[in-house]
C-alpha positions in Angstrom: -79.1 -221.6 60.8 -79.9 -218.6 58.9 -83.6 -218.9 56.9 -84.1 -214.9 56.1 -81.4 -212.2 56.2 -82.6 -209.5 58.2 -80.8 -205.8 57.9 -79.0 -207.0 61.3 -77.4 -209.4 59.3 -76.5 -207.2 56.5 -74.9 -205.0 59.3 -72.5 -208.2 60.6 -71.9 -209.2 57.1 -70.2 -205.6 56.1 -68.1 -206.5 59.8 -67.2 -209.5 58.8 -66.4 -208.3 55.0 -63.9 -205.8 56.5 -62.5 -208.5 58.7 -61.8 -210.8 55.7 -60.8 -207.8 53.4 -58.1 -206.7 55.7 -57.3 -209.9 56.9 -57.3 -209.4 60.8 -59.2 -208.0 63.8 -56.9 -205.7 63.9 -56.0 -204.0 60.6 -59.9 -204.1 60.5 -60.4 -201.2 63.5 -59.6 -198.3 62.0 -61.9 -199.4 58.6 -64.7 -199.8 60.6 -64.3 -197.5 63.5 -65.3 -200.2 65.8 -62.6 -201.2 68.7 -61.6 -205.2 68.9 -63.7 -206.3 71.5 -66.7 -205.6 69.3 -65.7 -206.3 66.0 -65.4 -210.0 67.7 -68.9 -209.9 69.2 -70.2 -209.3 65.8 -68.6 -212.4 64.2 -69.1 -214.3 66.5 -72.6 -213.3 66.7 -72.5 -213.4 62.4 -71.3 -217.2 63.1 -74.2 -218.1 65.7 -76.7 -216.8 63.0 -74.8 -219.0 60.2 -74.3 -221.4 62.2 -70.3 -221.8 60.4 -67.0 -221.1 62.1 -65.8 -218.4 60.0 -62.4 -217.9 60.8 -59.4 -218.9 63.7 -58.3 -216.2 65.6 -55.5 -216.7 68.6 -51.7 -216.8 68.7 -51.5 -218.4 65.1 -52.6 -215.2 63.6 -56.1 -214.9 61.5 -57.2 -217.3 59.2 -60.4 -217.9 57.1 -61.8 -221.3 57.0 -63.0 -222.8 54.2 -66.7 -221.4 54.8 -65.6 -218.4 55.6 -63.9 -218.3 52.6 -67.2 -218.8 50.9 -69.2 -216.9 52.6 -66.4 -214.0 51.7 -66.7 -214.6 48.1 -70.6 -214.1 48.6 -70.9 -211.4 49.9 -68.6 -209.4 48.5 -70.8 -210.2 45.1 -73.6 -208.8 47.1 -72.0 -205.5 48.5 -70.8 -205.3 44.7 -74.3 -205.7 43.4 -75.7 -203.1 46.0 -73.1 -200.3 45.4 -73.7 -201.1 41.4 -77.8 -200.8 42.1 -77.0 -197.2 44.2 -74.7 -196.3 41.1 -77.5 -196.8 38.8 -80.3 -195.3 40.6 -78.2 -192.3 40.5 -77.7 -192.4 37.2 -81.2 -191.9 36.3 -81.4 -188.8 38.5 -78.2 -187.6 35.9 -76.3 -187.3 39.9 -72.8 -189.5 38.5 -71.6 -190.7 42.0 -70.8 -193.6 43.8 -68.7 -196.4 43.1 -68.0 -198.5 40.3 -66.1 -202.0 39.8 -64.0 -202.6 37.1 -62.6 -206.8 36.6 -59.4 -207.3 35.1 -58.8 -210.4 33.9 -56.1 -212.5 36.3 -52.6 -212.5 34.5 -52.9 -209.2 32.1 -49.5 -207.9 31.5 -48.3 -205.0 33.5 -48.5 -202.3 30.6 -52.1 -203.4 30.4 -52.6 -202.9 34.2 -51.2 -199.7 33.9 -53.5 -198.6 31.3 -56.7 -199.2 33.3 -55.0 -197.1 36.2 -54.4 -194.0 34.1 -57.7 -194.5 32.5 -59.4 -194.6 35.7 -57.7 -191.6 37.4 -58.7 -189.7 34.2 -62.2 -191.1 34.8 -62.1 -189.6 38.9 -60.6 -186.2 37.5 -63.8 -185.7 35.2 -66.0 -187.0 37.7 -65.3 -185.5 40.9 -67.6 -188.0 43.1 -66.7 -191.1 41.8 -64.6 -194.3 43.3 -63.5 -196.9 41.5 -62.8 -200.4 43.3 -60.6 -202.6 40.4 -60.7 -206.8 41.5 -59.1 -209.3 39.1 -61.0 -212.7 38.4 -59.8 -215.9 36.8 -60.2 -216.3 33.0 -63.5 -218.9 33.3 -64.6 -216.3 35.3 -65.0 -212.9 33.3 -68.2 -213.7 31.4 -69.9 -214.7 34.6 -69.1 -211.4 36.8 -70.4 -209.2 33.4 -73.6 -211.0 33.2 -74.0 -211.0 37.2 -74.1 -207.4 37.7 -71.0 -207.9 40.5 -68.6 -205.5 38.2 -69.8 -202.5 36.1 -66.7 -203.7 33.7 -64.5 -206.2 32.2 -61.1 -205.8 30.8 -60.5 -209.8 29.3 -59.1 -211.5 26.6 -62.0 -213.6 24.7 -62.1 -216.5 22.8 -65.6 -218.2 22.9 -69.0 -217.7 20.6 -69.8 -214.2 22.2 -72.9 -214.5 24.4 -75.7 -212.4 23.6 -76.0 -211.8 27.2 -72.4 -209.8 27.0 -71.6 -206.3 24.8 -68.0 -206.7 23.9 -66.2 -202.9 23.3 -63.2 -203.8 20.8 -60.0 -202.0 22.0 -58.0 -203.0 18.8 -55.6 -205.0 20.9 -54.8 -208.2 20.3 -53.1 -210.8 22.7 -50.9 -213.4 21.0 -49.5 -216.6 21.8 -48.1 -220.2 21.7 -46.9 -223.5 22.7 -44.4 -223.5 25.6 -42.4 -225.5 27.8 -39.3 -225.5 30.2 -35.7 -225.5 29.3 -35.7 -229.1 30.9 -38.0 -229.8 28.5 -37.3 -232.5 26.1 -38.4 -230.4 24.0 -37.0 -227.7 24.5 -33.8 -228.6 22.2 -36.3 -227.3 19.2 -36.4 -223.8 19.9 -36.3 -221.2 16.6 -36.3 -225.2 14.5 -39.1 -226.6 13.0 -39.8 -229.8 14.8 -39.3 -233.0 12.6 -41.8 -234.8 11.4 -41.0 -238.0 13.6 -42.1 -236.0 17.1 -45.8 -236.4 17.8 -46.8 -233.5 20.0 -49.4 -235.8 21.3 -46.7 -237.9 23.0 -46.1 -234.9 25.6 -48.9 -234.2 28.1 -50.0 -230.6 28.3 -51.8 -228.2 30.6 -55.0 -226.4 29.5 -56.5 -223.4 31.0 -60.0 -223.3 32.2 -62.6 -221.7 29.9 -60.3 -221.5 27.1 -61.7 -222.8 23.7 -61.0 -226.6 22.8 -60.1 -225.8 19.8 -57.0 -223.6 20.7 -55.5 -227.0 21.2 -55.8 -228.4 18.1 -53.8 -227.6 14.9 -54.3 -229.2 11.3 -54.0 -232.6 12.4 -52.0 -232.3 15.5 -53.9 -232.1 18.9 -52.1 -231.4 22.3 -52.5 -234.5 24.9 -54.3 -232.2 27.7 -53.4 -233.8 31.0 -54.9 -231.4 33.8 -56.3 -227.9 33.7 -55.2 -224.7 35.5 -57.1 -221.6 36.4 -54.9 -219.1 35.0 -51.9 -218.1 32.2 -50.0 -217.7 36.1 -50.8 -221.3 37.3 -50.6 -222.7 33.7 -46.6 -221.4 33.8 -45.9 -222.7 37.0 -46.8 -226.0 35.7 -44.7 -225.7 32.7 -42.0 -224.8 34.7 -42.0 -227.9 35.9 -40.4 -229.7 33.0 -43.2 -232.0 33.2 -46.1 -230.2 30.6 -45.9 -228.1 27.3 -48.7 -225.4 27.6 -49.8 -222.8 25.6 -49.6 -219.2 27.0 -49.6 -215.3 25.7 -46.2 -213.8 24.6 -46.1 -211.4 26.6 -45.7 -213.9 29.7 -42.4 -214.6 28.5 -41.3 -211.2 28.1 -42.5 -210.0 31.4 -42.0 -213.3 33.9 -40.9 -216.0 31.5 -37.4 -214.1 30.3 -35.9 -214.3 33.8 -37.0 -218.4 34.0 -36.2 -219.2 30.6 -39.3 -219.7 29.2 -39.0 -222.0 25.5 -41.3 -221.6 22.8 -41.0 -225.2 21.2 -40.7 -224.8 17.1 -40.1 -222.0 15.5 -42.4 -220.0 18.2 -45.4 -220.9 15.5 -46.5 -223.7 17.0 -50.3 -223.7 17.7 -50.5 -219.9 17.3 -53.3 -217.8 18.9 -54.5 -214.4 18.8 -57.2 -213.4 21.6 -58.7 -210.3 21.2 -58.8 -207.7 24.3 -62.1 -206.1 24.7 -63.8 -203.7 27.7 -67.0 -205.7 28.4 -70.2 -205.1 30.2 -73.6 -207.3 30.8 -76.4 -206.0 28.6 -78.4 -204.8 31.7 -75.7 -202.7 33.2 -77.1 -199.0 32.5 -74.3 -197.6 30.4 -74.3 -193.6 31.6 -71.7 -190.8 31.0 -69.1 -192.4 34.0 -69.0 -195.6 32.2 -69.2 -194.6 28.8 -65.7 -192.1 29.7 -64.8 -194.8 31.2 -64.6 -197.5 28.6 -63.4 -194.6 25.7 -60.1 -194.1 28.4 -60.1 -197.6 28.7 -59.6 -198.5 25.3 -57.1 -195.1 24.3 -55.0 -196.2 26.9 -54.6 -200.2 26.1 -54.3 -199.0 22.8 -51.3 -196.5 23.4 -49.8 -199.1 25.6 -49.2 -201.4 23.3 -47.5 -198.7 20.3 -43.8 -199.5 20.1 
C-alpha cells in the first residue's frame, strides 16, 4: 500500500489519468505517446503500489471500478492544483501562460454555455499562450472547487450566506424559477390557475436539490414535503418526470429540455418563485492576474448579452 508518493508515482498517475480521461488503453496511445503494452505495465504497476484494482480491461471493453473511480476524481484535483500553482508562479514573473480551469456549474442552459465559449476564445486570442480546460461540477459542489484551488473559476448560480472564503463577480444575470411537476401529475390540471385553497402542497412529496437553501422550499405558510434529494436541476427533472414528485427547477429547463416532455408549472407558474443570481467566482487565494481578470470581464459581457431578447 502506498505510504509516500514518490515522483514515480506522480509519473503512473498522469498514465493512468489519461487512461481514465479517454476511457480506454487504446484511445489513450496517441495522448500519451506510449504503445499498449506499456501503458498496461504502468497501471498495473500504479495498482501494485495502491494496492486497488483500478479498472477491467478484456473483451467487455474498459471499465473503471469504483476505486478507480476515486482515485480518478483525486487526482485530477491534483493535476488541476499543479497546472493552477505553474499558472501562478508565472504570473508573478508577468510571463501569462499555461493553463487555466474554468467550472461551470452542471445543468446551465445552453446560451449560458455558449457564452463562456466565446468568452474564452476571446481570452486565447489576447493571450496567445494560454489553454483553457472548462469541467462542470454538481451544484453542492461549486463553492468547494473555488475554495480548493482545483479551478481558477466558477460560473454558478448562488443561493447561500456568501462565504468569506469565496469573491463572488456579479454578472447582472439572474436565474429564475418554480414549482414543477409532470403532466401525469395530479397536479398538473392547475396549470396558468391558482390552486384552491383546499390543496395542501404538503400532501405531494417533492424532490430537493443538494446544496440548495432550505428555505427555497418554504413559502408564507406552505412548505413542500421534501422526499429524497437529487444532485442536479438534470436529475431533479428526471424525477419529476416521473409523475411521482413536484420539484422546483429554473425556467429556462422548460424552455430548453422541458418543452419537448411537457414540463407543468403547477399554479399560475408563481408558485414558490426563486431568483438565483449568476455570478463568476473565484477563492480568495487564487492570484487574480491580467488572464483571469480578461477573463472574468468576457465572462460576464457575454452571459450578459446572452440573455438580451
Amino acid at each position: 500500500m502506498l505510504n509516500r508518493l514518490q515522483e514515480s508515482d506522480i509519473k503512473l498517475l498522469r498514465v493512468f489519468y489519461a487512461v481514465a480521461s479517454c476511457n480506454g488503453f487504446t484511445a489513450a496511445e496517441p495522448v500519451l505517446r506510449m504503445q499498449r503494452p506499456n501503458i498496461s505495465a504502468a497501471i498495473k504497476k500504479l495498482e501494485e503500489r495502491l494496492d486497488l484494482v483500478l479498472c477491467h480491461r478484456g473483451r467487455g471493453g474498459f471499465q473503471m471500478t469504483k476505486e478507480g473511480e476515486m482515485v480518478f476524481q483525486e487526482t485530477k484535483r491534483i493535476f488541476n492544483a499543479f497546472d493552477n500553482f505553474v499558472f501562478n508562479l508565472k504570473s508573478l514573473h508577468d510571463d501569462y501562460s499555461g493553463h487555466i480551469t474554468i467550472v461551470l456549474m452542471a445543468g446551465l442552459p445552453l446560451s449560458m454555455q455558449l457564452a463562456v465559449s466565446k468568452a474564452v476564445k476571446s481570452t486565447m486570442k489576447k493571450f496567445d499562450d494560454i489553454h483553457v480546460n472548462i469541467q462542470t461540477r454538481l451544484y453542492n459542489e461549486v463553492e468547494h472547487v473555488a475554495v480548493s484551488g482545483e479551478c481558477h473559476l466558477v460560473v454558478s448560480t448562488y443561493d447561500m450566506v456568501k462565504p468569506e472564503s469565496v469573491t463572488f463577480h456579479e454578472t447582472g444575470t439572474v436565474c429564475a424559477g418554480r414549482l414543477y411537476c409532470a403532466p401525469s401529475h395530479p397536479l398538473a390540471k392547475y396549470r396558468d390557475v391558482a390552486l384552491p385553497k383546499e390543496v395542501r402542497i404538503e400532501d405531494y412529496p417533492a424532490i430537493g436539490i443538494s446544496g440548495m437553501s432550505s428555505a427555497n422550499y418554504i413559502e408564507d405558510d406552505r412548505r413542500l414535503a421534501i422526499q429524497t434529494f437529487s444532485d442536479s436541476f438534470d436529475a431533479c427533472m428526471s424525477a419529476i418526470m416521473t409523475g411521482e414528485y413536484v420539484g422546483l427547477l429554473p425556467d429556462y429547463m422548460r424552455k430548453e429540455q422541458g418543452a419537448s416532455l411537457g414540463l407543468v408549472p403547477i399554479g399560475n407558474g408563481e408558485l414558490f418563485e426563486f431568483e438565483h443570481e449568476l455570478f463568476i467566482m473565484n477563492g480568495k487565494n487564487t492570484r487574480l492576474n491580467p488572464v483571469l481578470r480578461y477573463c472574468i470581464k468576457e465572462l460576464s459581457y457575454f452571459i450578459t448579452d446572452s440573455q438580451k431578447g
